[in-house]
FIBADO-301882 format. One record per residue (C-alpha): x, z, y. Coordinates in steps of 0.05 Angstrom, whole numbers, always signed. Example, Ala and Ser with C-alpha at 12.3 -4.5 7.8 and 13.67 -1.06 7.14 Angstrom:
BEGIN
<atom c1="+246" c3="+156" c2="-90"/>
<atom c1="+273" c3="+143" c2="-21"/>
This chain:
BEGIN
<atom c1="+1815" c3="+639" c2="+571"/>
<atom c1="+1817" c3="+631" c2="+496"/>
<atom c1="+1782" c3="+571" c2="+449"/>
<atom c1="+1768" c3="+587" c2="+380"/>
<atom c1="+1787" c3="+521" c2="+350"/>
<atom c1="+1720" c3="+533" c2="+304"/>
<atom c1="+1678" c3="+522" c2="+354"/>
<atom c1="+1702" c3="+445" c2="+377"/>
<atom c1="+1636" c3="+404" c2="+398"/>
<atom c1="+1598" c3="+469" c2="+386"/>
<atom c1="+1550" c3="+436" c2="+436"/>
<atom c1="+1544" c3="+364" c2="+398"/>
<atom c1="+1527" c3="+410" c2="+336"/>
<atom c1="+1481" c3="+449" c2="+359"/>
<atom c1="+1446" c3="+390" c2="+385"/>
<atom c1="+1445" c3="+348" c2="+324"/>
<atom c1="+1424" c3="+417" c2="+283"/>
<atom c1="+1360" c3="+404" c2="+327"/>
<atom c1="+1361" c3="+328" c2="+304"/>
<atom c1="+1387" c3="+296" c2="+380"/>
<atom c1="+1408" c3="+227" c2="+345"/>
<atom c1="+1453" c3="+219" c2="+410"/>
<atom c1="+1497" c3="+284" c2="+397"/>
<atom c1="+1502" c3="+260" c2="+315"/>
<atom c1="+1517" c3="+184" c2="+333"/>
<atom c1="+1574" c3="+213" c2="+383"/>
<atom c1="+1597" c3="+267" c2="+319"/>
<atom c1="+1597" c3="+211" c2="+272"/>
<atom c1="+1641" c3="+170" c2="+323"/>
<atom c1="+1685" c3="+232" c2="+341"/>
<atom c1="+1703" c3="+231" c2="+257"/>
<atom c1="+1690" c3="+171" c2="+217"/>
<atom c1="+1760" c3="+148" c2="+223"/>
<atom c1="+1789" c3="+206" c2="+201"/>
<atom c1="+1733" c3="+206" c2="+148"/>
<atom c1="+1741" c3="+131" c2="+128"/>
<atom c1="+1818" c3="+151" c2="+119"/>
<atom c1="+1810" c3="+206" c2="+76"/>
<atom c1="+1762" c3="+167" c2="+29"/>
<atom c1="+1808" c3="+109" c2="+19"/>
<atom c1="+1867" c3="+146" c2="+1"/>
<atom c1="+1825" c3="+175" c2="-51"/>
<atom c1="+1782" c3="+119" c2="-75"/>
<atom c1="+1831" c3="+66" c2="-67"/>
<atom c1="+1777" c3="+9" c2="-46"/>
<atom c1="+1756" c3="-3" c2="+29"/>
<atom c1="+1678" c3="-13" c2="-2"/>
<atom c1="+1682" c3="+60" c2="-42"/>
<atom c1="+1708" c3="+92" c2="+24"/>
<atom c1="+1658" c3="+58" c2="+64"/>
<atom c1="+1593" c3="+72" c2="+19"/>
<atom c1="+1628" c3="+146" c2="+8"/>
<atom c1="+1632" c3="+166" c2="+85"/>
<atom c1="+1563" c3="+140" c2="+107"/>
<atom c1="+1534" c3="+184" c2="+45"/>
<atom c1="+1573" c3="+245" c2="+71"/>
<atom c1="+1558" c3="+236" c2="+138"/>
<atom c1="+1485" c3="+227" c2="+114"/>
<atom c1="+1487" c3="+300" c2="+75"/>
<atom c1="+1520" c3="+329" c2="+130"/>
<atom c1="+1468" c3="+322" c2="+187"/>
<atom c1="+1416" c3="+336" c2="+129"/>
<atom c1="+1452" c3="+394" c2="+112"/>
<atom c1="+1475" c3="+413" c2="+190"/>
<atom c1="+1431" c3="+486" c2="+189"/>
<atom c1="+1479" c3="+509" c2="+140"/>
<atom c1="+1541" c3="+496" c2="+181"/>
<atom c1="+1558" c3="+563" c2="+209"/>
<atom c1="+1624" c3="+557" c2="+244"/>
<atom c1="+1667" c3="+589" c2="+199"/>
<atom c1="+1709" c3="+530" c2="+199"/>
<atom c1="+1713" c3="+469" c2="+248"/>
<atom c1="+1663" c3="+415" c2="+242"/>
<atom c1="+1716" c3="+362" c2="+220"/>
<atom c1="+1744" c3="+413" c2="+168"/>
<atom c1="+1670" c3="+419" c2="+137"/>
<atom c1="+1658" c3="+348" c2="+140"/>
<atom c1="+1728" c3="+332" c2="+109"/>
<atom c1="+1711" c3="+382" c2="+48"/>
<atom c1="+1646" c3="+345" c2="+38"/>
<atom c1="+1677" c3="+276" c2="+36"/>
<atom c1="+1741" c3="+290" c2="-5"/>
<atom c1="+1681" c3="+336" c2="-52"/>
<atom c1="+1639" c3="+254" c2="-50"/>
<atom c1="+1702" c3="+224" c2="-63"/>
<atom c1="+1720" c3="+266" c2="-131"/>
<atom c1="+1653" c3="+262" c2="-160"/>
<atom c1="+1658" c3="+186" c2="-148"/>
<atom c1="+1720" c3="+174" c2="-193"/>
<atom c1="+1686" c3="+222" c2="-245"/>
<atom c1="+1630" c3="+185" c2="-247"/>
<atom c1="+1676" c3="+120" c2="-250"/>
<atom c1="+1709" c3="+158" c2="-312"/>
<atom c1="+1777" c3="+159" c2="-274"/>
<atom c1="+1778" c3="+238" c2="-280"/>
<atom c1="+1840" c3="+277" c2="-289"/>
<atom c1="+1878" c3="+277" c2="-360"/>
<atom c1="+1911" c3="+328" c2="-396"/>
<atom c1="+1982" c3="+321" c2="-388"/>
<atom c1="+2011" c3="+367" c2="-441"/>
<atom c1="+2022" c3="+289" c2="-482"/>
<atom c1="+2033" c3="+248" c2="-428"/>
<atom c1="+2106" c3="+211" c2="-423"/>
<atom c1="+2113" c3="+255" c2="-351"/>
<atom c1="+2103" c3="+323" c2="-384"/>
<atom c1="+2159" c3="+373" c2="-369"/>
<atom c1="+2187" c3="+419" c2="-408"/>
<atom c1="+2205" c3="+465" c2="-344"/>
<atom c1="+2212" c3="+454" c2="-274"/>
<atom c1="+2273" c3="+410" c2="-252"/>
<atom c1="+2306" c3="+416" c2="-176"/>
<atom c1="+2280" c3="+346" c2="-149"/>
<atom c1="+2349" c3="+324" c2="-93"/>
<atom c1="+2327" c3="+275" c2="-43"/>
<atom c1="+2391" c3="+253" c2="-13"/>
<atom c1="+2369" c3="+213" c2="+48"/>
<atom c1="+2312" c3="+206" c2="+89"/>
<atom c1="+2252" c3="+161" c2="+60"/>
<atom c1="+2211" c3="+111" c2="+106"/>
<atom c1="+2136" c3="+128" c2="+108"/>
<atom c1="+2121" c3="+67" c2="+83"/>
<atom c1="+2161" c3="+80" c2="+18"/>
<atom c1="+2123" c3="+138" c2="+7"/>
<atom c1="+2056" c3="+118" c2="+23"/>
<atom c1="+2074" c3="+44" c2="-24"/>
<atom c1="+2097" c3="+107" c2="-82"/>
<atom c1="+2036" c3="+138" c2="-75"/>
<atom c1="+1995" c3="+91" c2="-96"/>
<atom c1="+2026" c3="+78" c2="-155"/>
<atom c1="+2028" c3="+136" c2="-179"/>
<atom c1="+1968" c3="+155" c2="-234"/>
<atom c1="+1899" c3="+180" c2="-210"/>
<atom c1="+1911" c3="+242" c2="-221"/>
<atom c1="+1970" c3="+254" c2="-194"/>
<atom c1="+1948" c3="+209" c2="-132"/>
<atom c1="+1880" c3="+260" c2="-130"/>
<atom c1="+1932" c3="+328" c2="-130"/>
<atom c1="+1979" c3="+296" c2="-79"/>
<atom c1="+1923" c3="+280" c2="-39"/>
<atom c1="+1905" c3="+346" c2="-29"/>
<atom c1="+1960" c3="+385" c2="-23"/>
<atom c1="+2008" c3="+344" c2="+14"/>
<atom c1="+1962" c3="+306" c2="+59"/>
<atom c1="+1896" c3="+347" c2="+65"/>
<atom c1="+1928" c3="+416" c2="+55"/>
<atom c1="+1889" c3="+446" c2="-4"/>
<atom c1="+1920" c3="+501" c2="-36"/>
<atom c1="+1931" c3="+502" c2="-107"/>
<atom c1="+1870" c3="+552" c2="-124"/>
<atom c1="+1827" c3="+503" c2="-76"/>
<atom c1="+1853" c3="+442" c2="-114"/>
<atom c1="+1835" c3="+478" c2="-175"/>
<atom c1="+1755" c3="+491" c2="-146"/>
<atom c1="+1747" c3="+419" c2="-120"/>
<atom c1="+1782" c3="+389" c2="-182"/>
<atom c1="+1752" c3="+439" c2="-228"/>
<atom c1="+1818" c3="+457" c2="-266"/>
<atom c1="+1858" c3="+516" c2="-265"/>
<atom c1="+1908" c3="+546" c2="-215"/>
<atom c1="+1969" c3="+533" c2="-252"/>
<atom c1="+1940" c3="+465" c2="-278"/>
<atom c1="+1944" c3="+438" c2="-200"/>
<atom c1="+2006" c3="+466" c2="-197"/>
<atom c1="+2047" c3="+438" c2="-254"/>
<atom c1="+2012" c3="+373" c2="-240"/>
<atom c1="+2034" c3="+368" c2="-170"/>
<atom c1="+2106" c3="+385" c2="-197"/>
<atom c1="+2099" c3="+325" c2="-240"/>
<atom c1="+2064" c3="+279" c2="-194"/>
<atom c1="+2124" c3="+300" c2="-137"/>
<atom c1="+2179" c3="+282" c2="-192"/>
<atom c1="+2142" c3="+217" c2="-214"/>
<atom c1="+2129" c3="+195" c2="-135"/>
<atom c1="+2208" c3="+209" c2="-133"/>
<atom c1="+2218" c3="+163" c2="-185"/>
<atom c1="+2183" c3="+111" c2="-162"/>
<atom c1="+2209" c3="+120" c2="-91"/>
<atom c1="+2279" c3="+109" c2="-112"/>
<atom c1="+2259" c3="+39" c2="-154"/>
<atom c1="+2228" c3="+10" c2="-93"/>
């Protein structure tokens, strides 16, 4: 007997679609960890990633009729938060830059050797100091997935934009990395 993963707490949705406050309070408390995490890594503050999740969650059971299973509930709900998130830091003014001036602009692509294994907690420290917009591309490709064309969409820039940037934001996270 074969699950399609799509349909995880089909019954909880199809419930709150019909505005059963139970089934949403148990959806919200199925994902608002996940949530929460995904909107600090991008926002940086615990307040931002607070006031951005309850404002998703909020649009999403508004919005729940249009949810039509061609992705899983958490995978919807994600898009909508990390989609909050961005449009938070634009409105902050903390959008991406060019980078064709910037003092981490490449010429070409260089082979990036990482000699030994890294702790997590190296990684996660380099991260975060890395620029916003670097931060906002490594987000999404390394931890949430995106491709580079759905980076591109969500980030409105181009295709080859969110790719040279991640290549930048990767050798600048390795930099960092190996000064810590």
């Amino acid at each position: 007997m074969e699950t399609n993963i799509r349909f995880t707490h089909k019954s909880l949705v199809e419930s709150s679609k019909t505005g059963d406050r139970n089934s949403q309070y148990k959806l919200y408390e199925l994902y608002v960890d996940a949530m929460y995490n995904i909107g600090l890594r991008f926002l940086g503050t615990k307040e931002d990633a607070e006031d951005i999740v309850q404002e998703s969650f909020v649009d999403a059971f508004k919005n729940l009729h249009s949810f039509k299973y061609e992705s899983t509930f958490g995978a919807w709900l994600k898009r909508i938060v990390i989609n909050k998130s961005i449009n938070h830091l634009k409105v902050k003014r903390l959008s991406l830059s060019t980078m064709d001036n910037h003092e981490y602009h490449l010429a070409e692509e260089e082979e990036i050797d990482i000699e030994a294994p890294i702790a997590l907690q190296k990684i996660k420290t380099g991260i975060e100091q890395l620029p916003l917009g670097y931060k906002q591309i490594i987000n999404l490709y390394l931890l949430e997935g995106y491709d580079h064309m759905e980076i591109g969409e969500v980030l409105g820039i181009s295709t080859s934009t969110s790719k040279s940037q991640y290549h930048r934001a990767k050798k600048k996270l390795v930099q960092i990395i190996n000064a810590l």
